[in-house]
C-alpha positions in Angstrom: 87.9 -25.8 63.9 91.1 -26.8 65.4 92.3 -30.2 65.4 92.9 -31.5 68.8 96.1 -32.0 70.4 98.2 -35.0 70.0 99.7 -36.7 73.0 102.7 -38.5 72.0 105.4 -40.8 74.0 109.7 -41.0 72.9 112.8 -40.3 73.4 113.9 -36.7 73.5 116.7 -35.9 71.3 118.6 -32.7 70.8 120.4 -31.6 67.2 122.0 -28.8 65.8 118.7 -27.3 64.9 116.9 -27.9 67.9 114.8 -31.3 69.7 113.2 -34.1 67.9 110.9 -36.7 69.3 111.9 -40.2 67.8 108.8 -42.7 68.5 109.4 -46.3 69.1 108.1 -46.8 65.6 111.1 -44.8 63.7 109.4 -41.7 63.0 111.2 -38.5 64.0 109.1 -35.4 64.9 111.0 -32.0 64.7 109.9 -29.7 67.7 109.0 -26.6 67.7 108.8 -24.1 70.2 110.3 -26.9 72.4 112.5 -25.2 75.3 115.8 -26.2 76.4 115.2 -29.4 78.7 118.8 -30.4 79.6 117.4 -33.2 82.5 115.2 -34.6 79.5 117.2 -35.2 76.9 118.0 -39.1 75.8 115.0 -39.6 78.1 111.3 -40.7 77.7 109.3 -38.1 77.4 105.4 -36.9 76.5 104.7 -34.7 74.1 101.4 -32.9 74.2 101.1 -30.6 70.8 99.5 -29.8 67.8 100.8 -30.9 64.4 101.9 -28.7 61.9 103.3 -30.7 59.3 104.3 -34.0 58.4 107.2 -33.9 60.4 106.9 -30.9 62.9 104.9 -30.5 65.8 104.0 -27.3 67.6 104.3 -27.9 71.4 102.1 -27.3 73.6 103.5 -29.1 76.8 106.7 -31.8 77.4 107.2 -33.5 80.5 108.7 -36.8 81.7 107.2 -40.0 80.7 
């Protein structure tokens, strides 16, 4: 059975590898599958996706906050 997804809220960065979500809390979420959201980035954003790994999320949907 599939986990459900997660909805999470930060700040939409962009690196040399790709977008990261960094939370309030510190924690940095690598994106993937993420597309290129030039309006979005350094803004608050939603994340709705599955995770993958400790540090990587598989997205389903990203949107303004």
């Amino acid at each position: 059975m599939a986990a459900a997804p997660l909805r999470l809220r930060g700040q939409l960065r962009r690196s040399e590898r790709g977008f990261l979500l960094e939370m309030e809390d510190g924690h940095v979420w690598r994106l993937n599958g993420a597309q290129d959201f030039p309006p979005l980035v350094d803004a608050t954003v939603i994340v709705e996706a599955r995770k993958a790994s400790s540090s990587l999320l598989d997205v389903l949907w990203l949107g303004p906050a």
